[in-house]
LUMGU-693920 format. One record per residue (C-alpha): x negated, y, z negated; residue number from 0. Coordinates in Angstrom, 2 decimals. Each point is the difference from the previous one (the first is absolute). Layout:
<rovexs>
<rovex <X; Y; Z>; NUM>
...
</rovexs>
This chain:
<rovexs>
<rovex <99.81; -13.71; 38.15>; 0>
<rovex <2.31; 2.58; -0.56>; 1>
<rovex <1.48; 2.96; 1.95>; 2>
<rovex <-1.48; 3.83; -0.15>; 3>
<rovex <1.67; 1.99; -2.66>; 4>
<rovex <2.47; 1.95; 1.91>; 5>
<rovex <-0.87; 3.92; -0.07>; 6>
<rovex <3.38; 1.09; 1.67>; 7>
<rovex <2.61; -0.96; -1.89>; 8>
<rovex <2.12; -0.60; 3.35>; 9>
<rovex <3.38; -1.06; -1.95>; 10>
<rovex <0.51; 3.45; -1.50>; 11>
<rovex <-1.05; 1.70; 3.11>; 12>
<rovex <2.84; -2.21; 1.81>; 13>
<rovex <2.29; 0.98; -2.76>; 14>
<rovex <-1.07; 4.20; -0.13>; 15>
<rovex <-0.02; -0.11; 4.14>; 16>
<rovex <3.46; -1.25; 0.07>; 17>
<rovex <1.38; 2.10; -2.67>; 18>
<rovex <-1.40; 3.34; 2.05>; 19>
<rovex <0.52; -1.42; 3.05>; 20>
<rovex <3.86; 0.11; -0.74>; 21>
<rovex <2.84; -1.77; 2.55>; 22>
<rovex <0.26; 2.73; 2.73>; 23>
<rovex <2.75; 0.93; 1.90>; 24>
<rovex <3.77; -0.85; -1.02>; 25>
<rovex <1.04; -2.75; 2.92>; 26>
<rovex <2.95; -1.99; 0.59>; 27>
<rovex <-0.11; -3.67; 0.14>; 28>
<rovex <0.76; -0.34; 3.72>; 29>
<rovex <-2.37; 2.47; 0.52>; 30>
<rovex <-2.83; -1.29; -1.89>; 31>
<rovex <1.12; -3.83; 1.90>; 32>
<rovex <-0.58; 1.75; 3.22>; 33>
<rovex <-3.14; 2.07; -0.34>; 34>
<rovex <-1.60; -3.57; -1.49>; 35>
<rovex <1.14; -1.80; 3.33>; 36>
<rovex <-1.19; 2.62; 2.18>; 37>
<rovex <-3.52; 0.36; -1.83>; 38>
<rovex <-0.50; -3.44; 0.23>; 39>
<rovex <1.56; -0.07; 3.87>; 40>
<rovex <-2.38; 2.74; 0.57>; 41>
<rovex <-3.16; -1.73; -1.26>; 42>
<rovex <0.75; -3.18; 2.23>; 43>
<rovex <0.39; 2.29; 3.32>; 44>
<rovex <-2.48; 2.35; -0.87>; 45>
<rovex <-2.42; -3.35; 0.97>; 46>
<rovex <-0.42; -0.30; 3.41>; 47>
<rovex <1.05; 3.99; 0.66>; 48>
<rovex <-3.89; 0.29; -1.80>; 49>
<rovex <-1.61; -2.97; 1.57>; 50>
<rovex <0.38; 1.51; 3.77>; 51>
<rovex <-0.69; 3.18; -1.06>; 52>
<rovex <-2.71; -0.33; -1.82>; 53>
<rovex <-1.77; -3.56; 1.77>; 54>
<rovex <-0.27; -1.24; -3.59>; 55>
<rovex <1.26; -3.13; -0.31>; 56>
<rovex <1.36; -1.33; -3.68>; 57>
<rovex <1.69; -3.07; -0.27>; 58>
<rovex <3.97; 0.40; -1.16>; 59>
<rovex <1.38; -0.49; -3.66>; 60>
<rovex <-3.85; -0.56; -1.50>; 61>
<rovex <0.67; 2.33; -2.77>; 62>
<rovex <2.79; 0.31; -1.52>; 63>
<rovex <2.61; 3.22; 0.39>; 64>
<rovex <1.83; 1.15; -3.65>; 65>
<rovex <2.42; 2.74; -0.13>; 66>
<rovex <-0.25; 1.38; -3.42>; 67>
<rovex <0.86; 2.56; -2.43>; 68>
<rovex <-2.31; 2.53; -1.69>; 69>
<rovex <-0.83; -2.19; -2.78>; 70>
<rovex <-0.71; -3.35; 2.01>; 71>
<rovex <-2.78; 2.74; 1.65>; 72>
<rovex <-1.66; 0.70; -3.06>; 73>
<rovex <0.04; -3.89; -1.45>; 74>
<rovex <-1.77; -0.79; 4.00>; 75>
<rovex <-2.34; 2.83; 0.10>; 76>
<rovex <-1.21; -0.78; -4.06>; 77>
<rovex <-0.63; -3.58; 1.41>; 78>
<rovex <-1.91; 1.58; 3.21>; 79>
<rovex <-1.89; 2.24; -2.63>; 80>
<rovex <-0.82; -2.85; -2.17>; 81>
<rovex <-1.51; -2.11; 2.78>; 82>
<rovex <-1.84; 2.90; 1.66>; 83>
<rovex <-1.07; 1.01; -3.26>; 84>
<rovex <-1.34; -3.67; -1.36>; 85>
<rovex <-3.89; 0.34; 0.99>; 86>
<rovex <-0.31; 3.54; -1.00>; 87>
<rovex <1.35; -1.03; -3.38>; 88>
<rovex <-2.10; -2.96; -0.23>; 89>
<rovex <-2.97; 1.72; 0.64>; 90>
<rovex <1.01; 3.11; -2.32>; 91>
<rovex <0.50; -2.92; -2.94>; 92>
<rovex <-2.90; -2.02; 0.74>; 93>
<rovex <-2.08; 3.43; -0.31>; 94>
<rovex <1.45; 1.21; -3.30>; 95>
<rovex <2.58; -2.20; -1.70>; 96>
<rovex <2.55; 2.10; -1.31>; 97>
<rovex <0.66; -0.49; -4.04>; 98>
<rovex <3.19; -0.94; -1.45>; 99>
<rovex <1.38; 3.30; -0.98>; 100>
<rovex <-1.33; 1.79; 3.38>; 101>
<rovex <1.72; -2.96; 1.88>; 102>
<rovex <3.22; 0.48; -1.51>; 103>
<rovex <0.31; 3.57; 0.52>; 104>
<rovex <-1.97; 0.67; 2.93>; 105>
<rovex <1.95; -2.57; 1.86>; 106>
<rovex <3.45; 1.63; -1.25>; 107>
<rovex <-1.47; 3.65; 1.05>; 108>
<rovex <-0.72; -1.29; 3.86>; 109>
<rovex <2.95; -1.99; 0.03>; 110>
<rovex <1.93; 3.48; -0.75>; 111>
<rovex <-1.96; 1.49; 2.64>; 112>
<rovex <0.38; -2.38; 2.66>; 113>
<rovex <3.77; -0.17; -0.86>; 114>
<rovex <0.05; 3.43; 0.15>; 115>
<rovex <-1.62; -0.13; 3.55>; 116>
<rovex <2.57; -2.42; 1.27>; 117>
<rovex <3.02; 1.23; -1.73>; 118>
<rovex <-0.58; 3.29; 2.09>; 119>
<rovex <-0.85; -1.20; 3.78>; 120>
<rovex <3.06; -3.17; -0.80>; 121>
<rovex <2.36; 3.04; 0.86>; 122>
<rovex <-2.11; 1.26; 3.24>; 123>
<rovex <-1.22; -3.42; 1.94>; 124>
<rovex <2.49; -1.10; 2.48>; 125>
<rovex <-1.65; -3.51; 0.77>; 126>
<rovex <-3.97; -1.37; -0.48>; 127>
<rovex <-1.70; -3.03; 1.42>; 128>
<rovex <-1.75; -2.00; -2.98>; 129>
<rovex <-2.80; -1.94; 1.48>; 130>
<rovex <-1.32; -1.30; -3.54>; 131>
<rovex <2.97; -2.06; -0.47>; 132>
<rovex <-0.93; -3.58; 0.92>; 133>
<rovex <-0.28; -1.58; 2.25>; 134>
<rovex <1.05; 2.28; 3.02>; 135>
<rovex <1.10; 3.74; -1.98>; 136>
<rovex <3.65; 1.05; 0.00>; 137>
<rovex <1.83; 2.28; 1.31>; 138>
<rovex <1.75; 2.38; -2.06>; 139>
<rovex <3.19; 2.22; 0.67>; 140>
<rovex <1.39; 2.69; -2.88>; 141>
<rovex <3.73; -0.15; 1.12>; 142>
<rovex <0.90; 2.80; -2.65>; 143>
<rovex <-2.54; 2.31; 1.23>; 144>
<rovex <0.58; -0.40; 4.11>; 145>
<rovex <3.46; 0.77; -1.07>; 146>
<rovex <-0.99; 3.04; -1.99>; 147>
<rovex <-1.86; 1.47; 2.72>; 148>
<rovex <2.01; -0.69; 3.00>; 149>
<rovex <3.02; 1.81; -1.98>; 150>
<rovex <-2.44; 2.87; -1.12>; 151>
<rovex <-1.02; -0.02; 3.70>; 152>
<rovex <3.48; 0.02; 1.69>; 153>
<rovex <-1.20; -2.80; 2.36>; 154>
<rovex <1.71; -2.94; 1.29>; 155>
<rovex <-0.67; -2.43; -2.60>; 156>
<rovex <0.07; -3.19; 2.80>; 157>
<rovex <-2.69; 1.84; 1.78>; 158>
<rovex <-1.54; 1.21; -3.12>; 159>
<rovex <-0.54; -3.95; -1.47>; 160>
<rovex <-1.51; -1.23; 3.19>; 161>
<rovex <-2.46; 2.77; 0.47>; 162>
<rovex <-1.71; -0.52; -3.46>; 163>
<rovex <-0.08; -3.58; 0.76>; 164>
<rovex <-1.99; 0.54; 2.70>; 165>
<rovex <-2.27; 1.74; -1.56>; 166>
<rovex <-0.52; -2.48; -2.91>; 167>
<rovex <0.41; -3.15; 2.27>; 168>
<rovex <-3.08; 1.55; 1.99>; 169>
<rovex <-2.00; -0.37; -3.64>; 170>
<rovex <0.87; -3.27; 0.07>; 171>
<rovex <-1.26; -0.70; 3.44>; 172>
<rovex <-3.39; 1.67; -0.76>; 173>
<rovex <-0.65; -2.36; -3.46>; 174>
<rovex <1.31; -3.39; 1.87>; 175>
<rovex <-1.39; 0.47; 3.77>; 176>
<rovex <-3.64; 1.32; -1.56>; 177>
<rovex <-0.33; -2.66; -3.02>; 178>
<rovex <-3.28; 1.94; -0.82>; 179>
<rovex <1.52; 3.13; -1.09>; 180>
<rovex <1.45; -1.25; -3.33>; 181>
<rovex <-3.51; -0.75; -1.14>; 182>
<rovex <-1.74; 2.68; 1.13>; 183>
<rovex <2.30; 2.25; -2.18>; 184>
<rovex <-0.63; -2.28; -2.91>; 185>
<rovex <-3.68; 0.23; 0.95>; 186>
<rovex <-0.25; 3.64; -0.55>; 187>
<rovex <1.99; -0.53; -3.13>; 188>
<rovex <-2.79; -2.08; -1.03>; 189>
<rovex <-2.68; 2.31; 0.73>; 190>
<rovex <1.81; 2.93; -2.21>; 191>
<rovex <-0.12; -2.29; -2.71>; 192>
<rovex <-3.71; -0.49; -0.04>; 193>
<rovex <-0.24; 3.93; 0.14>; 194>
<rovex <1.53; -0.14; -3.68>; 195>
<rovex <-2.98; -1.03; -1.83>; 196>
<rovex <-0.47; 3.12; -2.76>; 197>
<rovex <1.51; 0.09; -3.08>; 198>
<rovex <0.77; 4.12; 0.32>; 199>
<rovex <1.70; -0.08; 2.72>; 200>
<rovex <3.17; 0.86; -1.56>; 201>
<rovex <-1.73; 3.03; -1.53>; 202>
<rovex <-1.83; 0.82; 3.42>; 203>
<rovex <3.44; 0.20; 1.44>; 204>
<rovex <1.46; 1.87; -2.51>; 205>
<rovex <-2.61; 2.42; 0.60>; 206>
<rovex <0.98; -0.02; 3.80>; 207>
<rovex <3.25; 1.02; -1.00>; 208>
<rovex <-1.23; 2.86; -2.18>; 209>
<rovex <-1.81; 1.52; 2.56>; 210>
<rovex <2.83; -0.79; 2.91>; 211>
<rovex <2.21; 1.67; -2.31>; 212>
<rovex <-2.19; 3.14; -0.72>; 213>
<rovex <-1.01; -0.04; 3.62>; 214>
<rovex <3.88; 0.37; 0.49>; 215>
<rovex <0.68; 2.78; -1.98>; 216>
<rovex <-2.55; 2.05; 0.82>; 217>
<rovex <1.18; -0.39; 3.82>; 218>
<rovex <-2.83; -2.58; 0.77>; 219>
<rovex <0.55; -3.43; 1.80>; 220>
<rovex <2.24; -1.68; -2.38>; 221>
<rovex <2.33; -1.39; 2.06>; 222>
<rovex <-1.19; -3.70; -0.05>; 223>
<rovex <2.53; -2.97; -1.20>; 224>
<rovex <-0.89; -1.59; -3.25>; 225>
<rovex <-1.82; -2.97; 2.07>; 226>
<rovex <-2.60; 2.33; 0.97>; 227>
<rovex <-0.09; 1.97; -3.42>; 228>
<rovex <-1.27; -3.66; -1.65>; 229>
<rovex <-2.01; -1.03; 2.87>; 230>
<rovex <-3.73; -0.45; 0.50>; 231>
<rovex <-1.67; 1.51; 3.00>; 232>
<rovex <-0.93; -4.20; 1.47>; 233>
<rovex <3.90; -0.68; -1.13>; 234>
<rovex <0.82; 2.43; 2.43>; 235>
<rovex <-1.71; -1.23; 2.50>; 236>
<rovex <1.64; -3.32; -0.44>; 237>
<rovex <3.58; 1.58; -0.43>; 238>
<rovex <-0.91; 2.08; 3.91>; 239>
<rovex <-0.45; -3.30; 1.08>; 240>
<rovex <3.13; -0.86; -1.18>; 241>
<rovex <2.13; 2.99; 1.53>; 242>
<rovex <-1.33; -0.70; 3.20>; 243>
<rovex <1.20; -3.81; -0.15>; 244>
<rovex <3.65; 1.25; -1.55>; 245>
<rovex <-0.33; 3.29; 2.39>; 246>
<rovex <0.27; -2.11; 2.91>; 247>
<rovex <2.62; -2.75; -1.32>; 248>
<rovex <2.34; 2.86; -0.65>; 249>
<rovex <-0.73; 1.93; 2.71>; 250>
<rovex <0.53; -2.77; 2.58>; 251>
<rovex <3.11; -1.26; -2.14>; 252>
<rovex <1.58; 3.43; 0.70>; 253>
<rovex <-1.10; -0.05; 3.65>; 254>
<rovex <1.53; -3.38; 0.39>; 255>
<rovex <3.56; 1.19; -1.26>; 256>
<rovex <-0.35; 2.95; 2.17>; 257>
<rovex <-0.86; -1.59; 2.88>; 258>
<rovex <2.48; -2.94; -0.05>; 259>
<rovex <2.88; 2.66; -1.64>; 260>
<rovex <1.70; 1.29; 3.06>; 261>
<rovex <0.20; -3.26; 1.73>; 262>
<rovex <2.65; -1.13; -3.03>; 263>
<rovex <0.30; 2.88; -2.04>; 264>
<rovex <2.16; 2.72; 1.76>; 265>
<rovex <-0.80; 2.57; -2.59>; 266>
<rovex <-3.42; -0.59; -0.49>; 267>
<rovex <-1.14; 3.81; 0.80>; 268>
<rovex <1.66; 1.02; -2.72>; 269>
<rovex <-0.57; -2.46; -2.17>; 270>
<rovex <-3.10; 1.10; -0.20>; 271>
<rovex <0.14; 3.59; 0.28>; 272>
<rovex <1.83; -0.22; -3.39>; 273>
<rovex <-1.67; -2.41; -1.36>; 274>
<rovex <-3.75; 1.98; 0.28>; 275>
<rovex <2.00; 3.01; -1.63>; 276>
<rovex <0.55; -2.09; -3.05>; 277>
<rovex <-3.93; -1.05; -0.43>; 278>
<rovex <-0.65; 3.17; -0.80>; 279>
<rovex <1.56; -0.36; -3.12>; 280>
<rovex <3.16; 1.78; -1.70>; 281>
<rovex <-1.29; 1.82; -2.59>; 282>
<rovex <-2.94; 1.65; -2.06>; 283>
<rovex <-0.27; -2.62; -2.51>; 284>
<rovex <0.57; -2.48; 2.62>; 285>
<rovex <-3.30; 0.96; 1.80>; 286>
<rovex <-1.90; 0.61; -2.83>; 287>
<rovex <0.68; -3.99; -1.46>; 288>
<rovex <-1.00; -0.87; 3.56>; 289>
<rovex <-3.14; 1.88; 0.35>; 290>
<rovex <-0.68; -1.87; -3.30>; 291>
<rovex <0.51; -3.40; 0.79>; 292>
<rovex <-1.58; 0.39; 3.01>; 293>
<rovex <3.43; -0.09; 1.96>; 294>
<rovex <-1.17; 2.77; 2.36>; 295>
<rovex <-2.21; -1.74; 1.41>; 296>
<rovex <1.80; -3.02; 0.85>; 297>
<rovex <2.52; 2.05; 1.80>; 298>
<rovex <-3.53; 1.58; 1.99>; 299>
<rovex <-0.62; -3.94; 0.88>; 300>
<rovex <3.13; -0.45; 1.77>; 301>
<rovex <-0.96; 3.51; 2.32>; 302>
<rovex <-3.67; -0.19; 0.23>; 303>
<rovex <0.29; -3.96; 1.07>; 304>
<rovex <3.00; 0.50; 2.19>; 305>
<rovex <-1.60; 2.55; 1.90>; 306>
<rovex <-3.51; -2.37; 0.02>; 307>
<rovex <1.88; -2.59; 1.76>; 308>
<rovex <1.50; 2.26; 2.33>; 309>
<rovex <-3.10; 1.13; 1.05>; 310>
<rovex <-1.62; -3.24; 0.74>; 311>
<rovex <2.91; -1.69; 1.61>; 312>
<rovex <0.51; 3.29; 2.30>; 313>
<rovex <-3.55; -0.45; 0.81>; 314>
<rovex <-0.40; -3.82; 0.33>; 315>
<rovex <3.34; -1.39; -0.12>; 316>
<rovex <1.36; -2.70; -3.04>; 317>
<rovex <-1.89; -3.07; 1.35>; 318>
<rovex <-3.61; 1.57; -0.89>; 319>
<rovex <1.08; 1.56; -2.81>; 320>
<rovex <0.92; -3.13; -1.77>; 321>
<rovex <-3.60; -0.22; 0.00>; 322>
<rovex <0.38; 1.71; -3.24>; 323>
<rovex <1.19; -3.13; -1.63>; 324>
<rovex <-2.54; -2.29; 1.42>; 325>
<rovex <-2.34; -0.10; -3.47>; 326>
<rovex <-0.43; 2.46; -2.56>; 327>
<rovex <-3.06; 1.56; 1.27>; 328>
<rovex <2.33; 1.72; 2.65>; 329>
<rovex <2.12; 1.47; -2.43>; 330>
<rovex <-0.25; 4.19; 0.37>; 331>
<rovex <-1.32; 1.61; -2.51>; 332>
<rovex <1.39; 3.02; -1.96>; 333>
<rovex <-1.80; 2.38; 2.75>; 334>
<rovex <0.87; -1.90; 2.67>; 335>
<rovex <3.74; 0.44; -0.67>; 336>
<rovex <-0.44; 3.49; 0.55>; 337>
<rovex <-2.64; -0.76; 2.71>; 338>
<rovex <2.09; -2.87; 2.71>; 339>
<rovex <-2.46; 0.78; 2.50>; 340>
<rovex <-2.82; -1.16; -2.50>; 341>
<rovex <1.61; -2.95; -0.70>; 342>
<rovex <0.19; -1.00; 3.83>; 343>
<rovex <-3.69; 0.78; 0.58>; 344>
<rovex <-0.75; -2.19; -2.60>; 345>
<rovex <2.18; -3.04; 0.37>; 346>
<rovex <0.70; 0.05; 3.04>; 347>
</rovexs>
């Protein structure tokens, strides 16, 4: 037996994401001492402030919580990638072995690009539950970043640290009190990888992008993120199922922190008036890369699903809305995000 040839050469993507990723903000010693204690402080309370709020119940301490810097995010989320990744790659390998010489360069081109890919969001995520990482996910924290922000911000960095833990302590409830979820998101992982069956689909994609682009400069719709440039129309389909899974994670993540903020956050209001201001993005180049990567839409996740569980839990109150974690088949769709009152005639 021996292992699938690797087609992601995830050391030099490690290496490049690092590299562009850089060290972030200039910080004292003390400093950096402090914001690692208080991140880590923050996680721990952040516990039971979600459990009553929410009615989701995850045991304490089952996955673990690491403060880290920008490059000990890229080496975690190239493992996450690699284990997500595995049965696509199997069944992309199984269906046409790659030769020697494509092996060897494809897998140095893709390990550029995913580098590439993480080197630029290691300077922009401020923390990230990893539920691939066995046997309970972990909880990640980017102390350089959360410092970054809560200077660029003008916050209060105490109330800063504990508000994005929150937030990310909330992911961890919803992977450890609904077991299911982790492999439902590898299931639809699985089922993208049996869409890849044709040998010209790099070429069919290219051709997406030809046509995106043209559409583009001629004033047509080409404002799609590279995802959607390569994508089939059944991919799609898949990938809608997966916004409205990560659509309401994020969304009820950011109602969580809102919601449990002003009980032990004093400037929580403003917090978060700022801290919209800067999704937006700073610049022209800076929206354009995240139109591309598909950035855009993740920030429309966090406001489309936030204001989905608002909806429902104004309507029917938390308890029956954490009917939305009792199997996958109550999951909302992508049109039910945008349509709560669907979603409650249907489920409930």
């Amino acid at each position: 037996m021996t292992s699938p040839p690797q087609i992601i050469d995830w050391d030099l993507a490690v290496r490049l994401g690092t590299k562009l990723a850089g060290d972030g903000p200039v910080v004292e010693r003390d400093e950096a001492a402090r914001a690692v204690e208080e991140l880590r402080a923050g996680a721990h309370r952040s516990t039971p402030l979600v459990a009553e709020f929410t009615g989701l119940h995850a045991d304490a301490d089952t996955a673990p919580v690491l403060v880290v810097d920008r490059g000990g995010w890229v080496q975690a989320n190239a493992d996450a990638f690699s284990t997500v990744l595995a049965p696509m790659v199997a069944k992309l390998v199984e269906k046409k072995p790659p030769s020697g010489v494509s092996l060897a360069v494809g897998s140095r081109i893709t390990g550029a690009e995913v580098g590439g890919l993480l080197g630029f969001l290691a300077g922009k995520v401020l923390g990230q539950f990893d539920p691939f990482h066995d046997p309970a996910g972990r909880l990640l924290l980017v102390a350089p970043n959360v410092v970054q922000v809560e200077r660029e911000l003008g916050v209060d960095p105490s109330d800063f640290r504990l508000w994005v833990c929150l937030h990310e302590e909330t992911h961890r409830v919803q992977f450890t009190a609904v077991p299911w979820m982790r492999d439902h998101i590898f299931s639809l992982v699985e089922q993208l990888s049996s869409t890849m069956d044709s040998a010209s689909l790099l070429e069919d994609g290219l051709a997406r992008v030809k046509a995106a682009i043209s559409g583009a400069g001629q004033g047509g719709a080409g404002s799609g993120s590279l995802v959607e440039m390569f994508s089939t129309p059944e991919q799609r389909a898949l990938m809608d199922q997966a916004t409205g899974v990560m659509s309401l994670l994020e969304g009820h993540a950011d109602v969580v922190m809102d919601g449990v903020g002003p009980e032990v956050i004093g400037s929580v209001e403003t917090i978060r008036a700022k801290f919209d201001e800067r999704r937006k993005g700073a610049g022209a180049l800076d929206r354009l890369v995240r139109r591309l990567l598909g950035l855009d839409a993740k920030m429309a996740q966090y406001r489309d699903g936030a204001a989905f569980v608002r909806a429902v839990v104004d309507k029917v109150g938390m308890s029956e809305f954490n009917a939305v974690f009792a199997g996958p088949e109550n999951l909302p769709s992508k049109d039910e995000i945008h349509d709560p009152q669907a979603w409650v005639a249907r489920v409930l």
